[in-house]
C-alpha positions as CSV (number, residue, x, y, z in Angstrom):
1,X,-5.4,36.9,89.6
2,X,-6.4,35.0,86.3
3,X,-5.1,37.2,83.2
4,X,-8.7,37.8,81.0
5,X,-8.1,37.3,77.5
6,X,-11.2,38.4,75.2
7,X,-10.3,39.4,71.7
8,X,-8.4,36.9,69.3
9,X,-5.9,38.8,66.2
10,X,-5.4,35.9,63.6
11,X,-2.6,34.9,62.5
12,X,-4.1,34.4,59.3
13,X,-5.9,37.0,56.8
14,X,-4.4,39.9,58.3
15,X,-2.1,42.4,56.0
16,X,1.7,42.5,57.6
17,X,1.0,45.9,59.1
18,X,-1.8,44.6,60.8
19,X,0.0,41.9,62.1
20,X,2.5,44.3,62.8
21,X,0.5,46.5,64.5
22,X,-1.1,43.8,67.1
23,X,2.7,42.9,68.2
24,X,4.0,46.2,68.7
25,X,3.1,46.6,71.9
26,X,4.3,43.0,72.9
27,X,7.3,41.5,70.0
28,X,6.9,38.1,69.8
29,X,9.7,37.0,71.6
30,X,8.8,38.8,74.5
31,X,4.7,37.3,74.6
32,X,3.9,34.4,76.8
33,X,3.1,31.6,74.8
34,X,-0.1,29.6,75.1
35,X,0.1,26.2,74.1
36,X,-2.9,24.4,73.1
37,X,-3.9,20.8,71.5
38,X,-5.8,21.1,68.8
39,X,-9.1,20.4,70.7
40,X,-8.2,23.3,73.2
41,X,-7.6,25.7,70.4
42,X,-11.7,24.8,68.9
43,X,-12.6,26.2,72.7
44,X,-14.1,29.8,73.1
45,X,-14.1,29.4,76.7
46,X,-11.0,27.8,78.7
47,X,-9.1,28.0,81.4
48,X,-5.2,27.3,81.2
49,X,-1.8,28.0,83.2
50,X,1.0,30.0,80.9
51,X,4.5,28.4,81.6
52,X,5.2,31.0,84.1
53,X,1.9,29.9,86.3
54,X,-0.1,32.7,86.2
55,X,-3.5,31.8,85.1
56,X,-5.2,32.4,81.9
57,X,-8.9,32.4,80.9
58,X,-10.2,32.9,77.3
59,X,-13.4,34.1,76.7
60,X,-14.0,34.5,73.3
61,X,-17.2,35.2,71.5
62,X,-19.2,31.9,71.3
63,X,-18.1,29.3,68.4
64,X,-14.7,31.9,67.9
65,X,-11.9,29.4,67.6
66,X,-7.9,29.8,68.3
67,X,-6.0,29.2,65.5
68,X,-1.7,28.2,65.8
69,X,0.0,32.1,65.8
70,X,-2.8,34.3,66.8
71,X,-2.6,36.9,69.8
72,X,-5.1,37.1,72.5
73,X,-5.2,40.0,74.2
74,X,-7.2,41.2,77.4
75,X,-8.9,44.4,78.9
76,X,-5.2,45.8,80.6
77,X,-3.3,45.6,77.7
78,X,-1.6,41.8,77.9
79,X,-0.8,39.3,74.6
80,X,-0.3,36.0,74.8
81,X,0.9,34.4,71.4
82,X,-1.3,30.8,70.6
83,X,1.0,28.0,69.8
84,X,0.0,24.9,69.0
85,X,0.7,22.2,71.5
86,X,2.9,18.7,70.5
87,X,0.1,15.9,70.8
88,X,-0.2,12.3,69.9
89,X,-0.4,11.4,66.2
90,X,-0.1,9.5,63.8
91,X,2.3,10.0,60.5
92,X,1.4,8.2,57.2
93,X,3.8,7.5,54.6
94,X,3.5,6.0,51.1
95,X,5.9,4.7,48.9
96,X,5.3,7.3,46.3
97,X,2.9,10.4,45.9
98,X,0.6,9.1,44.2
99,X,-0.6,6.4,46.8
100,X,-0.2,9.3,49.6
101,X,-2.6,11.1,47.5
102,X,-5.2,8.5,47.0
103,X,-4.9,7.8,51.0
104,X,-5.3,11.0,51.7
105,X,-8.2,11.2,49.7
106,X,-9.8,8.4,51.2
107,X,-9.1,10.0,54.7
108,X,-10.9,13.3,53.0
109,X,-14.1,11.3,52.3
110,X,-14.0,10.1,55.7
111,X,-13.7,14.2,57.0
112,X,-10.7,13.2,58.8
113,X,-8.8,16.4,60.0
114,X,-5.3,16.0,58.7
115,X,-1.9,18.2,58.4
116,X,0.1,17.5,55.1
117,X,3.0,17.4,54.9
118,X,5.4,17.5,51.4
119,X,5.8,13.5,52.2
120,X,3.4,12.6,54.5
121,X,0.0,13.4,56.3
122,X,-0.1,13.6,60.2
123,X,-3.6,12.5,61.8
124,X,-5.2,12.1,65.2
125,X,-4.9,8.1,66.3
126,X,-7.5,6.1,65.2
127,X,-6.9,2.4,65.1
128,X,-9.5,1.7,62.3
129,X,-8.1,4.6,60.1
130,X,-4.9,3.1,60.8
131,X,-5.6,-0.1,59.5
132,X,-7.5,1.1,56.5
133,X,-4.0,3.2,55.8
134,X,-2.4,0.0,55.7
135,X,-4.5,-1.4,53.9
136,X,-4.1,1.0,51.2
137,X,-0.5,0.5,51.5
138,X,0.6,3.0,53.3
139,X,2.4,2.8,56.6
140,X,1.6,4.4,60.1
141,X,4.5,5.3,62.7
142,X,3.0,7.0,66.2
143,X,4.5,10.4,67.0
144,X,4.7,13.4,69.3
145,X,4.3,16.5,67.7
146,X,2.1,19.9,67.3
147,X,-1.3,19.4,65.2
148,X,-2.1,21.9,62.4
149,X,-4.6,20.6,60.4
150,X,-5.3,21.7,57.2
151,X,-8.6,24.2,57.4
152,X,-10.7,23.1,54.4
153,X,-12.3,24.7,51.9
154,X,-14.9,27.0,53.9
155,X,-12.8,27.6,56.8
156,X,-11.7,31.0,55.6
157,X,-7.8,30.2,57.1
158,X,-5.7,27.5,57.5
159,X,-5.5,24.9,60.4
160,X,-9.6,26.4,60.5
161,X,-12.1,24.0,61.7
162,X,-15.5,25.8,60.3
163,X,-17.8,22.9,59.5
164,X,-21.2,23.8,57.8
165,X,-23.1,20.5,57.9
166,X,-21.1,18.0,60.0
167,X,-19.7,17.4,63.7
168,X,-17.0,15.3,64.4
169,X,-17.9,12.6,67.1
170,X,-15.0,14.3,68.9
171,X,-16.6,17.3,69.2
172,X,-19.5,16.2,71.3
173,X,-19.3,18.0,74.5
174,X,-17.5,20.6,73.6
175,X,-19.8,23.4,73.8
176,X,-21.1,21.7,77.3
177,X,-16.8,22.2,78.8
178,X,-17.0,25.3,76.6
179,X,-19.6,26.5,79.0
180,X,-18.4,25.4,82.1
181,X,-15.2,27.4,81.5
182,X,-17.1,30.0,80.3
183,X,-18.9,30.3,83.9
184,X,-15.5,29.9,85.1
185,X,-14.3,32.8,83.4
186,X,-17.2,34.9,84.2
187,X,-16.5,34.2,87.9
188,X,-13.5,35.5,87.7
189,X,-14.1,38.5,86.3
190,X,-16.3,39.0,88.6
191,X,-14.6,38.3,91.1
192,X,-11.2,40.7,89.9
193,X,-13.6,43.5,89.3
194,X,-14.9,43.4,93.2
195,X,-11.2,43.4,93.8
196,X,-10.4,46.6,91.5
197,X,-13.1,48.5,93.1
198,X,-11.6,47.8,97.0
């Protein structure tokens, strides 16, 4: 049976004790871990295996994303930590901060999500961002490695995704899937309270 996780603790904007508090049941080392792309983690509904097979499915209050280090927990008690998930990317260099900072600046005024780094800035692959990062003379090396992107200004937490007058074209049909796995989710909670009554 599919473990139901409905209520997100963030990582972020909590005090320590209330951080505390959430893993005291469950220390972290001893939580299943969730790993999610950075697209998965924008879902309020989804379906997913934990490493140990059993079956997970999230369903969070609508438009509630996951964010890398928060705790979803379910009805009976269980906690599964959120991790974020190594993905494709692509790492831009510079030979010297200031012409990192003016790429990243032009990959700001193109609402590019992007993870900084002290050296570099980590995006999602885009062939035309990639050439205009060369262009600016920077250079772009593909890599394998978890994504999380810096929140923005209204996001109210970092690696956040809020977005108050713009969609990303990569975000088109994903409140469609969100509601497919949401029906999903329902199903099975329907279907593991008809067992829990037998």
């Amino acid at each position: 049976m599919a473990i139901m996780l409905t209520v997100r603790i963030p990582a972020h904007g909590q005090t320590a004790g209330q951080v505390q508090d959430a893993y005291a049941q469950s220390p972290l080392e001893s939580m299943p871990v969730l790993e999610l792309t950075l697209e998965d983690r924008q879902r309020s509904r989804l379906a997913a295996m934990l490493p140990n097979g059993r079956a997970v499915a999230v369903i969070l209050p609508r438009g509630e994303a996951m964010q890398h280090g928060d705790v979803l927990t379910g009805e009976s008690g269980e906690r599964v930590l959120v991790q974020a998930a190594a993905e494709a990317l692509m790492l831009i260099r510079a030979n010297n901060p200031f012409e990192l900072m003016r790429i990243v600046y032009h990959l700001a005024n193109r609402h590019v999500r992007a993870m900084l780094l002290p050296e570099a800035a980590l995006i999602e692959p885009d062939q035309v961002l990639a050439e205009l990062v060369i262009r600016l003379g920077g250079t772009v090396e593909k890599t394998h490695q978890p994504f999380i992107p810096e929140g923005g200004a209204y996001s109210g937490g970092a690696g956040g995704h809020a977005h108050h007058h713009h969609q990303h074209p990569s975000e088109c049909g994903v409140e469609l899937q969100d509601e497919a796995m949401g029906q999903i989710g329902e199903q099975l909670s329907i279907a593991a309270h008809a067992r829990s009554k037998t």
